[in-house]
MISE-123635 format. One record per residue: residue number from 1; x, y, z of N, C-alpha, C in turn. Coordinates in pm, whole numbers, padded with zeros to 5 digits, always signed. Example, Ala and Ser with C-alpha at 12.3 -4.5 7.8 and 13.67 -1.06 7.14 Angstrom:
residues 2
+-----+--------+--------+--------+--------+--------+--------+--------+--------+--------+
:   k :    n_u :    n_v :    n_w :   ca_u :   ca_v :   ca_w :    c_u :    c_v :    c_w :
+-----+--------+--------+--------+--------+--------+--------+--------+--------+--------+
:   1 : +01319 : -00569 : +00780 : +01230 : -00450 : +00780 : +01320 : -00330 : +00780 :
:   2 : +01285 : -00225 : +00708 : +01367 : -00106 : +00714 : +01290 : +00003 : +00787 :
+-----+--------+--------+--------+--------+--------+--------+--------+--------+--------+
END
This chain:
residues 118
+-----+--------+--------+--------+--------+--------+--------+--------+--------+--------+
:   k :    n_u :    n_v :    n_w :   ca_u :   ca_v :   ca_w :    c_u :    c_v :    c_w :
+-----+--------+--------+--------+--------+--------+--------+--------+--------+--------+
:   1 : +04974 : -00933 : +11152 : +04838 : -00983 : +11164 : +04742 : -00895 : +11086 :
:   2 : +04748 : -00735 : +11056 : +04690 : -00670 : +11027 : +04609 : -00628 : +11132 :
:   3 : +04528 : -00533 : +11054 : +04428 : -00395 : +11147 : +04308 : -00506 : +11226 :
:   4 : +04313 : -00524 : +11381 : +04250 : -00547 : +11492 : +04056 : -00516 : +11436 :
:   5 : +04116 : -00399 : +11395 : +03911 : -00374 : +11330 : +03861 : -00460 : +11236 :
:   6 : +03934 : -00513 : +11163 : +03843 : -00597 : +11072 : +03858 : -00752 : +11138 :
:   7 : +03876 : -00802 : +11297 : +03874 : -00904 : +11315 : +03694 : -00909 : +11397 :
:   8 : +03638 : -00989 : +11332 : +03473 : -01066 : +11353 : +03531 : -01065 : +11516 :
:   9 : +03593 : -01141 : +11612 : +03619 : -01142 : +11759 : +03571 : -01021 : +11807 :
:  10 : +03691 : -00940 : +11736 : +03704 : -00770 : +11814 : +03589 : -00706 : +11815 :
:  11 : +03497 : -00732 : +11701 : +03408 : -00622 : +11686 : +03316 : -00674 : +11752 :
:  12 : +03264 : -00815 : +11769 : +03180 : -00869 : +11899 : +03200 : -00787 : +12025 :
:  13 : +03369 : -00831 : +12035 : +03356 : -00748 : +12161 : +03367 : -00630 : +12226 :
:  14 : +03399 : -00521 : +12122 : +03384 : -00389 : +12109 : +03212 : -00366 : +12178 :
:  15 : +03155 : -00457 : +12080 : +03008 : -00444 : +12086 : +02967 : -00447 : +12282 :
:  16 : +03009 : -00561 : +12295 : +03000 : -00623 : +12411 : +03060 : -00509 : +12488 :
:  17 : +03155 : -00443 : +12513 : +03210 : -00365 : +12581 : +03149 : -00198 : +12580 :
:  18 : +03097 : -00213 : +12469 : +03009 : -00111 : +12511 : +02859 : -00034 : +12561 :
:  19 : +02822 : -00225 : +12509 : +02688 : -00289 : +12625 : +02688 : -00264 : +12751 :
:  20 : +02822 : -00349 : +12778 : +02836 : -00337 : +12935 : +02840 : -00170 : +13011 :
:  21 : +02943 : -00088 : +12950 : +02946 : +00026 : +12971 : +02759 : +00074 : +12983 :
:  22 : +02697 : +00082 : +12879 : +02550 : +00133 : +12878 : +02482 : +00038 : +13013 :
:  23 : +02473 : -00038 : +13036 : +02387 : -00105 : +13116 : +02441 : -00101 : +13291 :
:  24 : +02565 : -00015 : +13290 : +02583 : -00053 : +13412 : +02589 : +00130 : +13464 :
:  25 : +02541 : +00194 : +13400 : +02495 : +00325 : +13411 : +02447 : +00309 : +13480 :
:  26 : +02300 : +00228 : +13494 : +02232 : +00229 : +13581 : +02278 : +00144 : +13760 :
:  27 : +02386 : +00083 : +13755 : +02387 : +00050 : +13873 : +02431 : +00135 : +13956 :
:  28 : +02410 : +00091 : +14121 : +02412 : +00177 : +14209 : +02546 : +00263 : +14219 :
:  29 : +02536 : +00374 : +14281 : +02622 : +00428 : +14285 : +02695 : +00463 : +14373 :
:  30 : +02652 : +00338 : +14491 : +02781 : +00277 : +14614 : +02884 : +00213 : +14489 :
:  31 : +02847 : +00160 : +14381 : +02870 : +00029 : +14342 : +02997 : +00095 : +14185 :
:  32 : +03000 : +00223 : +14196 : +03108 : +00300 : +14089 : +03273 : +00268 : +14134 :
:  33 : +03279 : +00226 : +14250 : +03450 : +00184 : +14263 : +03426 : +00040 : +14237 :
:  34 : +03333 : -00024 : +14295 : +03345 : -00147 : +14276 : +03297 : -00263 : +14134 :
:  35 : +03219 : -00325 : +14159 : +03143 : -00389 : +14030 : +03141 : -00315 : +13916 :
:  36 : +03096 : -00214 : +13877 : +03043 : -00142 : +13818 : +03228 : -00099 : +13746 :
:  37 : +03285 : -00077 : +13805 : +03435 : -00047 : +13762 : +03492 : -00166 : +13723 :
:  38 : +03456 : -00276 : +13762 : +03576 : -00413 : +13752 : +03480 : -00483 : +13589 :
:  39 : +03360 : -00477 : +13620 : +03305 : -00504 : +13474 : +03339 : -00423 : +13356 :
:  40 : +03374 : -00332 : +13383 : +03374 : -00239 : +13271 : +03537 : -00298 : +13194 :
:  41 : +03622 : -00257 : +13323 : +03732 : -00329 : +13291 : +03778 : -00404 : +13216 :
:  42 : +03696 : -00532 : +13284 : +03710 : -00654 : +13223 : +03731 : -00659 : +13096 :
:  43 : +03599 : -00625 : +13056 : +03573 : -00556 : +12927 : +03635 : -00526 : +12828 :
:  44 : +03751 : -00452 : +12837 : +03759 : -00323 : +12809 : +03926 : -00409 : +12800 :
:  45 : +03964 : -00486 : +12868 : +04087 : -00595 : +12876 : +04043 : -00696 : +12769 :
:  46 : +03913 : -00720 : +12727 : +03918 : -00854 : +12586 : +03905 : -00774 : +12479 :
:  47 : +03901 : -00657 : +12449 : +03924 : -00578 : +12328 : +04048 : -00529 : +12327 :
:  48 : +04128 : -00457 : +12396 : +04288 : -00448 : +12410 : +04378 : -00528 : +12421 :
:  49 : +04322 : -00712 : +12503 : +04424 : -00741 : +12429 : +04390 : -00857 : +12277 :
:  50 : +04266 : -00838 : +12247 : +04256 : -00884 : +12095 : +04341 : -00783 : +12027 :
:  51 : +04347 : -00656 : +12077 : +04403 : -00505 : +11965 : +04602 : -00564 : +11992 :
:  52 : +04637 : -00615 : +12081 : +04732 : -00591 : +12105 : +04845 : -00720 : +12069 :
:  53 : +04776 : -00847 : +12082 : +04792 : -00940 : +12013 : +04831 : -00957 : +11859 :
:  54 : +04710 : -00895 : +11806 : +04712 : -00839 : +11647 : +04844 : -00797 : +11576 :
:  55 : +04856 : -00729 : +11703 : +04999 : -00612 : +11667 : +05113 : -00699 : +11704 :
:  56 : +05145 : -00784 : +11726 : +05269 : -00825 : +11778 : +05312 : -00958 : +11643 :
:  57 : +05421 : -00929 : +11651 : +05478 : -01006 : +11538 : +05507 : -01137 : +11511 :
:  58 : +05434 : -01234 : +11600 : +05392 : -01387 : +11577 : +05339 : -01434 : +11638 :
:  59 : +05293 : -01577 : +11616 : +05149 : -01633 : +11633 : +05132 : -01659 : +11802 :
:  60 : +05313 : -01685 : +11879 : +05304 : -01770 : +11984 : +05244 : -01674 : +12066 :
:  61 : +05310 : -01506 : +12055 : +05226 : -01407 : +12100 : +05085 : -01354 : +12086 :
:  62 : +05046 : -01378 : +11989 : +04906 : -01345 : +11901 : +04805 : -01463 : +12052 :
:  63 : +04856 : -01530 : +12044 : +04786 : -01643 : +12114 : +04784 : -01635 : +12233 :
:  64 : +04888 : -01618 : +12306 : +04945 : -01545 : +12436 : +04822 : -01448 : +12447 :
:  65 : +04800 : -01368 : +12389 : +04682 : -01218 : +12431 : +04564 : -01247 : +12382 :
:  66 : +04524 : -01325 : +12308 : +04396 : -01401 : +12304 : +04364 : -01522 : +12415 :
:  67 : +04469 : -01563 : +12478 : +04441 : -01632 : +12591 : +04384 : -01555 : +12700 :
:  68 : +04457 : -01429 : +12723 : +04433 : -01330 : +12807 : +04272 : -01312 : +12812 :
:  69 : +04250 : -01249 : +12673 : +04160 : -01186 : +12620 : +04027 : -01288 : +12707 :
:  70 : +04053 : -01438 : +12670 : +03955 : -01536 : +12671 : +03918 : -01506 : +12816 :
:  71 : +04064 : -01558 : +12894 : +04017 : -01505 : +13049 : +03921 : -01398 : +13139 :
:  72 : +03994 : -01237 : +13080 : +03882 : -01176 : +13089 : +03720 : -01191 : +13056 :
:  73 : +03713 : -01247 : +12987 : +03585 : -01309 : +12898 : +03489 : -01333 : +13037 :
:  74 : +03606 : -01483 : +13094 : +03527 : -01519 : +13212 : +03490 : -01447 : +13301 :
:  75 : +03578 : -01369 : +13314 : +03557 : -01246 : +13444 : +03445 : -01154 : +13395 :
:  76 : +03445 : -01154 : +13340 : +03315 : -01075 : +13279 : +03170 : -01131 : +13322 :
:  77 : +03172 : -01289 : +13264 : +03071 : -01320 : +13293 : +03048 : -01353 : +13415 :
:  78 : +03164 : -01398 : +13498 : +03133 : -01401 : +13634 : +03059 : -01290 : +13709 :
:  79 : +03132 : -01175 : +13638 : +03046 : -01007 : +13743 : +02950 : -00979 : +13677 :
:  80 : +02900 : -01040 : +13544 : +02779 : -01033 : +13505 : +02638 : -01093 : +13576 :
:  81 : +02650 : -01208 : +13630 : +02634 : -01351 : +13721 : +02606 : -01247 : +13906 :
:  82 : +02715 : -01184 : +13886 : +02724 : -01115 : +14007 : +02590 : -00997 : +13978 :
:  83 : +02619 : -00979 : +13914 : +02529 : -00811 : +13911 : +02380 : -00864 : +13919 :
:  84 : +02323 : -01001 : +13837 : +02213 : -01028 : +13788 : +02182 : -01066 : +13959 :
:  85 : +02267 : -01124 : +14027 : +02189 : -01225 : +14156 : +02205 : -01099 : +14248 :
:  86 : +02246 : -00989 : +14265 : +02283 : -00813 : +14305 : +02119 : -00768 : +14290 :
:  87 : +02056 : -00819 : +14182 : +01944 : -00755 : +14104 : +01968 : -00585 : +14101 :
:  88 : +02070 : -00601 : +14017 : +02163 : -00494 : +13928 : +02082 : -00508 : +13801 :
:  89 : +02089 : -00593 : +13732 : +02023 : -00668 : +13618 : +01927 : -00692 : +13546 :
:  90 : +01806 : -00695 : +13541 : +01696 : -00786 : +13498 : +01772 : -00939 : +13433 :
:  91 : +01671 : -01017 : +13401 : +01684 : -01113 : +13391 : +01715 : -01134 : +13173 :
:  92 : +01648 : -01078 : +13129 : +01674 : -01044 : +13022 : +01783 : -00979 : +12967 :
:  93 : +01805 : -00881 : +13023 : +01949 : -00798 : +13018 : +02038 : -00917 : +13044 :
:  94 : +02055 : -00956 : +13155 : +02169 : -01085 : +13175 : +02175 : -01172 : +13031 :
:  95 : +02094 : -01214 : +13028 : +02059 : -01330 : +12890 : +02127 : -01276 : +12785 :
:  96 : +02089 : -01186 : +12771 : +02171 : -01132 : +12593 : +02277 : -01075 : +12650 :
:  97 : +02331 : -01036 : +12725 : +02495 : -00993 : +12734 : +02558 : -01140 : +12741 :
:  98 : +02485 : -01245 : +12858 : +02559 : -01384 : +12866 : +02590 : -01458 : +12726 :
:  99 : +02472 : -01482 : +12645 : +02495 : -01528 : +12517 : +02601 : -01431 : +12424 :
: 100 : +02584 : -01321 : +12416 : +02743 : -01245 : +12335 : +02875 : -01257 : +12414 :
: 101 : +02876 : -01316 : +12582 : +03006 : -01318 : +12625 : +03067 : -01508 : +12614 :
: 102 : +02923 : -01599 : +12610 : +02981 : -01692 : +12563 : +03045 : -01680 : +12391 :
: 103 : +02939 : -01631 : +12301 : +02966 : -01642 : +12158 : +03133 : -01596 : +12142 :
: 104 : +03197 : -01479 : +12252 : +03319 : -01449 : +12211 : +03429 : -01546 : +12299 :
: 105 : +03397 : -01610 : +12341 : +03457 : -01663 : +12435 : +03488 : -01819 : +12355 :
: 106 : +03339 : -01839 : +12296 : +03412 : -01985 : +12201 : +03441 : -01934 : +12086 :
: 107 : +03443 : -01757 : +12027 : +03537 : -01757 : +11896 : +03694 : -01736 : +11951 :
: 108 : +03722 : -01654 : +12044 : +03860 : -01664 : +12107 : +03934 : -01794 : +12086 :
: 109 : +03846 : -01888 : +12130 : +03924 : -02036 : +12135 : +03918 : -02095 : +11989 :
: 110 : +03834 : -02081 : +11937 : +03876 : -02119 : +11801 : +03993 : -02035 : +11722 :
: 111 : +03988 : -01929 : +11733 : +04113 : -01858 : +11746 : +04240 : -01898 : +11782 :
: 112 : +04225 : -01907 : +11886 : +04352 : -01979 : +11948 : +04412 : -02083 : +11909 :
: 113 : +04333 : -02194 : +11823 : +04321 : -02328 : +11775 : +04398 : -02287 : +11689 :
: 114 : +04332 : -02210 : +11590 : +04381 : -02210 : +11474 : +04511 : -02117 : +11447 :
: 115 : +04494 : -02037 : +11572 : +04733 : -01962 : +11571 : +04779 : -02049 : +11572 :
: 116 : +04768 : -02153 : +11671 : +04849 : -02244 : +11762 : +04865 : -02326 : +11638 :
: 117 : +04776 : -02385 : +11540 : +04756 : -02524 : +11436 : +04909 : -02416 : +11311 :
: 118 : +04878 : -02328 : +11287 : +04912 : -02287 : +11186 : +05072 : -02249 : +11166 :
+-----+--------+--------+--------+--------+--------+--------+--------+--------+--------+
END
């Protein structure tokens, strides 16, 4: 597949993953085993397995860990959803992390389209 860094997906969500990391600094700090750990996660699971996918030596797999990838996606935005109605969040903050976790979430699947087509 070649080097994971020059894929447009990854580096969205690199981006995204290290949004989340910055913004959840501020949540509470009952909230460091919980939320605050499972978002990060999440996270941190749609860039490893875009990285890991990459690396594997055909498409049915490539697709396999971009499926993954997509999933986490959701989970993301679900504890994003969580944190904002928590008023963890502002309302703005939510907005622009939600719009970069949909934007990777419908390039994943076009992704996926196009392993699967090819």
């Amino acid at each position: 597949m070649g080097d994971f860094r020059e894929l447009t997906v990854w580096k969205r969500a690199h981006t995204l993953a290290l949004d989340i990391h910055r913004v959840t600094k501020s949540f509470p700090a009952s909230e460091r085993y919980g939320l605050t750990a499972q978002v990060r996660r999440a996270s941190v699971s749609v860039v490893s397995n875009i990285a890991e996918g990459s690396g594997r030596l055909n498409d049915r797999e490539l697709a396999y860990f971009l499926r993954i990838a997509r999933g986490s996606v959701h989970e993301v935005q679900c504890q994003l959803l969580l944190s904002l109605d928590m008023g963890y969040l502002d309302k703005e903050t939510w907005t622009n992390l939600d719009r970069v976790v949909q934007e990777v979430s419908k390039m994943l699947t076009r992704f996926v389209v196009r392993v699967v087509k090819s």
